[in-house]
C-alpha positions in Angstrom: 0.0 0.0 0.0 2.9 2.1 0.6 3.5 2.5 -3.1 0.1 3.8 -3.8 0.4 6.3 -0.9 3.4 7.5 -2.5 1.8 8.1 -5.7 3.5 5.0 -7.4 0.3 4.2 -8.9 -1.9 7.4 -9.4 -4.2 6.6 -12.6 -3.7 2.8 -13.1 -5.3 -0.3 -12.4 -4.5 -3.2 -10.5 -5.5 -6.8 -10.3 -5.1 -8.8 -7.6 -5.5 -12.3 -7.4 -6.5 -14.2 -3.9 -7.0 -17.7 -3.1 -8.4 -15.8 0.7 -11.9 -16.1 0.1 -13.2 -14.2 3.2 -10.5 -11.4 2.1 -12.2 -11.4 -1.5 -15.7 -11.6 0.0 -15.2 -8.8 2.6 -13.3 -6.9 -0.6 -16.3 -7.2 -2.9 -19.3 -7.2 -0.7 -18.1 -6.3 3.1 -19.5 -10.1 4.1 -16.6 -10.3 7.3 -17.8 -10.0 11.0 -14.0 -9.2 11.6 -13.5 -5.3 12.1 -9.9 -5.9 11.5 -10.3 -7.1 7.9 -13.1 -4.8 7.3 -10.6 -1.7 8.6 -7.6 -2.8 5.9 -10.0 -3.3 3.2 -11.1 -0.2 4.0 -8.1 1.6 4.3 -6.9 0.0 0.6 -9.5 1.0 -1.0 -9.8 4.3 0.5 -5.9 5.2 -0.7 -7.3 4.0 -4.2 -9.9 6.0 -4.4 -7.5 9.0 -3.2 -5.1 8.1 -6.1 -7.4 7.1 -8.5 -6.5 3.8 -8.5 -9.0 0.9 -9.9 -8.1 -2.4 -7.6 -9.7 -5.1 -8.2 -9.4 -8.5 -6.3 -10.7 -11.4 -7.5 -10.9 -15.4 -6.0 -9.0 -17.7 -7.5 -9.5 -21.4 -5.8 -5.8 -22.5 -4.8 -6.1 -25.4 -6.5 -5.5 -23.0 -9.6 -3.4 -21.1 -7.9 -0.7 -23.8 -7.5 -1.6 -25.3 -10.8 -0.2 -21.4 -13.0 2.3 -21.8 -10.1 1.1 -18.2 -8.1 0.9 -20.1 -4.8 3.2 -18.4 -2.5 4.3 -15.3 -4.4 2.5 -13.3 -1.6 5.0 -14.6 0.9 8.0 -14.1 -1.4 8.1 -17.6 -2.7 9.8 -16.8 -6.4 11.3 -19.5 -7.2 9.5 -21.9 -9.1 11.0 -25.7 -8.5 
């Protein structure tokens, strides 16, 4: 988020892909009792709007994810064996 506070991504879009489906849910339609989630989704999109930023997060089942070989690029897992 840093980078779009900083202006790194004033005017563009970004996809995001999640196999988290409460994280997508909450994202999408707000569907999370947790005020925690609810405060960082809100805080995202609220920097977006501010920059003029178009996120959009989308489920993908991990199943997929593993199978394009995205599973575990969020926790800086590169490497692809």
């Amino acid at each position: 988020m840093a980078d779009v506070q900083n202006g790194g991504f004033d005017g563009k879009k970004v996809w995001m892909a999640t196999d988290n489906a409460v994280f997508s849910l909450t994202s999408n339609k707000w569907m999370s009792k947790s005020k925690g989630l609810c405060d960082i989704v809100y805080d995202i999109k609220y920097e977006c709007r501010r920059h003029k930023v178009f996120w959009h997060l989308f489920h993908v089942s991990r199943k997929m994810m593993i199978k394009i070989g995205m599973d575990g690029t969020s926790r800086g897992d590169l490497i692809q064996e």
